[in-house]
C-alpha positions in Angstrom: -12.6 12.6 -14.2 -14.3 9.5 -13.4 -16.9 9.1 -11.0 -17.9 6.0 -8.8 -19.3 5.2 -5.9 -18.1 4.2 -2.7 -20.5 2.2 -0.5 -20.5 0.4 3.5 -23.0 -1.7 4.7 -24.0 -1.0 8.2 -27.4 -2.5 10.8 -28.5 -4.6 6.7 -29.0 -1.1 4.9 -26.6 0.4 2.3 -25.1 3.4 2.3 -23.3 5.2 -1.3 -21.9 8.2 -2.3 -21.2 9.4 -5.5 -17.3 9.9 -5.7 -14.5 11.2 -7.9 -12.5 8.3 -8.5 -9.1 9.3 -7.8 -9.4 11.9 -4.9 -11.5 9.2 -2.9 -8.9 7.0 -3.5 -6.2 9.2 -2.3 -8.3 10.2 1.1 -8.8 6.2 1.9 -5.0 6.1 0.8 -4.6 8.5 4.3 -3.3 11.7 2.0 -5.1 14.7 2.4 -8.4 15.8 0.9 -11.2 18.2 0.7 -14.0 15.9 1.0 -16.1 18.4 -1.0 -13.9 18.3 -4.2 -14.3 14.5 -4.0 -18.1 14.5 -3.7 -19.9 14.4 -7.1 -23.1 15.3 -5.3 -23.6 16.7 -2.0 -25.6 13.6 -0.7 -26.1 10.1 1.0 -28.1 7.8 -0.9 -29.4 4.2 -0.2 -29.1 3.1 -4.1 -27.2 6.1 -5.5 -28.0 4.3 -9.2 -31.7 4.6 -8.4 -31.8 7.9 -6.7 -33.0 6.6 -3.2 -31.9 9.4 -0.6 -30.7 7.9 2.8 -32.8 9.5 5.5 -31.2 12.1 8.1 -32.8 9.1 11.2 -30.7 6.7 9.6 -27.4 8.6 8.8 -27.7 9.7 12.4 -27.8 6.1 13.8 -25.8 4.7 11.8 -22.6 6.9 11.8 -23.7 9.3 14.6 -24.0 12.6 12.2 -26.5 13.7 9.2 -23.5 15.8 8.0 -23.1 14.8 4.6 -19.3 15.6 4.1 -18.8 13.9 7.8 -20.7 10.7 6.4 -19.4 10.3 3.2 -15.3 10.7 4.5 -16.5 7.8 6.9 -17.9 5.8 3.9 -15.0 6.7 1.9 -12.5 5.7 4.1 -13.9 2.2 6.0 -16.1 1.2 3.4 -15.7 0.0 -0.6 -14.4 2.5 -3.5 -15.9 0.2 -6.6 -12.9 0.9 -8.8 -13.2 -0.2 -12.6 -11.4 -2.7 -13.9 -9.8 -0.9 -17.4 -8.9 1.4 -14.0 -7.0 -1.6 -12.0 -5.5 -2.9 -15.4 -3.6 0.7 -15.7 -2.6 0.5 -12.1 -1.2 -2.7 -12.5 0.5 -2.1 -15.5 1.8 0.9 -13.9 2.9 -1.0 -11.1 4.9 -4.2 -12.9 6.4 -1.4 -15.0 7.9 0.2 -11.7 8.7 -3.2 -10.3 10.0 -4.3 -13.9 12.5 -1.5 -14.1 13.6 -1.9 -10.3 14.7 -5.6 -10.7 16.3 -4.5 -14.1 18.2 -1.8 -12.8 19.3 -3.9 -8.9 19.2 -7.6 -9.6 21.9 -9.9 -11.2 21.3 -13.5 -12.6 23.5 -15.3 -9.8 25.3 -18.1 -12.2 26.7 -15.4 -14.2 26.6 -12.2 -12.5 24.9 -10.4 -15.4 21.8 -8.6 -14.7 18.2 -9.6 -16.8 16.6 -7.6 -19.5 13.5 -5.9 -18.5 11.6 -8.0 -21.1 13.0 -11.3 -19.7 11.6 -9.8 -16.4 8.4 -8.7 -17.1 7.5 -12.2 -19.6 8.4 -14.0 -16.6 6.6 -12.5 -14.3 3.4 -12.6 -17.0 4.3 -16.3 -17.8 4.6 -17.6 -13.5 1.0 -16.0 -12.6 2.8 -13.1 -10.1 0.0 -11.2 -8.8 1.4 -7.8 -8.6 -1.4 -5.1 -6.8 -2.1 -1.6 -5.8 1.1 -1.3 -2.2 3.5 0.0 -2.9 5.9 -1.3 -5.3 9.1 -2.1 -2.2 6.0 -3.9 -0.4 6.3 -6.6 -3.1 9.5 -7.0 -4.4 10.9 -9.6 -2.8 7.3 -11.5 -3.1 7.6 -11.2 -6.9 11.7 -11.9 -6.3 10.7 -15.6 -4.5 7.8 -16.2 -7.3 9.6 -16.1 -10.5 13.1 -17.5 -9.2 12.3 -21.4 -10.1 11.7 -19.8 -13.9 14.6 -17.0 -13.9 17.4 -17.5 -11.7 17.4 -13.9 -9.9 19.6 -12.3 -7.1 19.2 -8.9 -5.4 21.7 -7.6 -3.5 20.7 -7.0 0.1 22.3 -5.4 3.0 21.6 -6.6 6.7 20.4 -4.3 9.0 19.3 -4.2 12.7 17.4 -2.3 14.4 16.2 -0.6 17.1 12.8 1.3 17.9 11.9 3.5 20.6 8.7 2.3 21.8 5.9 5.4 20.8 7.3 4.6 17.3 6.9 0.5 16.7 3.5 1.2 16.0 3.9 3.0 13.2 7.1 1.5 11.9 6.1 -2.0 11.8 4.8 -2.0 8.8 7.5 -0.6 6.9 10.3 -2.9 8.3 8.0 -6.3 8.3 8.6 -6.6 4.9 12.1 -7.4 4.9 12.1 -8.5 8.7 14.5 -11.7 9.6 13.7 -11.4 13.1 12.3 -9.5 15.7 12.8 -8.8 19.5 10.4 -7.3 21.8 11.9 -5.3 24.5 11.0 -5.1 28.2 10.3 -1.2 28.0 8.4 -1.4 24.4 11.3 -0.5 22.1 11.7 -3.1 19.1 14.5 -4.8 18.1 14.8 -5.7 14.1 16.8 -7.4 11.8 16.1 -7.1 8.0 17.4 -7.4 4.8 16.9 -4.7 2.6 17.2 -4.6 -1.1 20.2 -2.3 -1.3 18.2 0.1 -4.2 15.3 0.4 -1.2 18.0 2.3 1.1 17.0 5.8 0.3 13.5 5.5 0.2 13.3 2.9 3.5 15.8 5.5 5.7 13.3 8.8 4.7 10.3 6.5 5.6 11.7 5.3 8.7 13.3 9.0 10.0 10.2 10.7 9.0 8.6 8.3 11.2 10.8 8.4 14.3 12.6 11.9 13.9 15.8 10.2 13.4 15.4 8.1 17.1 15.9 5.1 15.6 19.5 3.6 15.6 20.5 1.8 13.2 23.7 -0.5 12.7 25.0 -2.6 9.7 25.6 -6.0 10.5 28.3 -8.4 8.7 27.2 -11.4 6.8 28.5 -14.6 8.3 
């Protein structure tokens, strides 16, 4: 269990709490959490290194509430989570690993037709810079596809799909189609109109997303490629 803290800056006066690393990060993530389990201690400091207790005045005009659980999900969630850096190494690591085995498993070298090892993969990806991060790993595939192609001729195979959105939903979806978004049409009565390619190892995954989203509203047609 590692503890940090997470800290926002609000009216030129600090404001940290003393967190549990990974359930903080999970509640900022948006996945549910008991606020008390992630609290190391049950208060709202100005310099939680020095001890310097934020007042109940302050708390109160800065985030409308002296409730300590109340200020520190607030805290948690808009401000900063200082995470260490042996801690972002391993996510990273974690990360390429996914991404690594993903390319190995769905992507061919296109002048043969013969997929690349996972160590051909991941040295190329150390050896062309690829910053790979914390999203999630089908956020960043085809970014680390375009970045290491001029080193390692690579291919995925994709499928194109259009689609369309009923309007309470684009909100909500947009994120998860932009990734793999060709174009885009916005309708007169809201709904969104789509056209991605999807990396054809995504399909499971992307469909769940999207129909957990939408309650199975959105349609969703197959198109040929020219």
């Amino acid at each position: 269990m590692t503890d940090v803290i997470a800290r926002i800056r609000i009216k030129s006066k600090d404001y940290e709490v003393l967190v549990n690393l990974d359930k903080a990060l999970e509640l900022k993530q948006g996945k549910p959490a008991d606020i008390n389990s992630i609290l190391s201690f049950d208060k709202v400091f100005y310099d939680a290194k020095k001890g310097l207790h934020a007042s109940s005045a302050d708390l109160e005009a800065a985030f409308g509430t002296s409730n300590v659980a109340e200020v520190a999900e607030k805290i948690i969630k808009r401000g900063e989570i200082q995470v260490p850096k042996e801690y972002k190494d391993k996510e990273r690591g974690d990360k390429k690993k996914q991404i690594v085995d993903f390319l190995a498993r769905n992507a061919i070298d296109p002048r043969t037709n013969s997929p690349h090892t996972a160590d051909r993969i991941s040295r190329t990806i150390d050896e062309t810079g690829v910053n790979i991060d914390n999203r999630p790993m089908e956020q960043q595939i085809l970014g680390v596809i375009e970045k290491i192609k001029p080193a390692l001729p690579i291919k995925i195979k994709t499928k194109k799909l259009k689609i369309r959105i009923p309007a309470e939903h684009t909100g909500r979806t947009y994120g998860i189609v932009t990734e793999y978004k060709e174009s885009e049409e916005w309708l007169s009565n809201g709904e969104l109109v789509v056209v991605i390619n999807l990396p054809v190892g995504l399909q499971e995954s992307f469909y769940d997303k999207l129909n957990s989203i939408t309650h199975g509203s959105a349609i969703t047609q197959e198109l040929k490629e020219a």
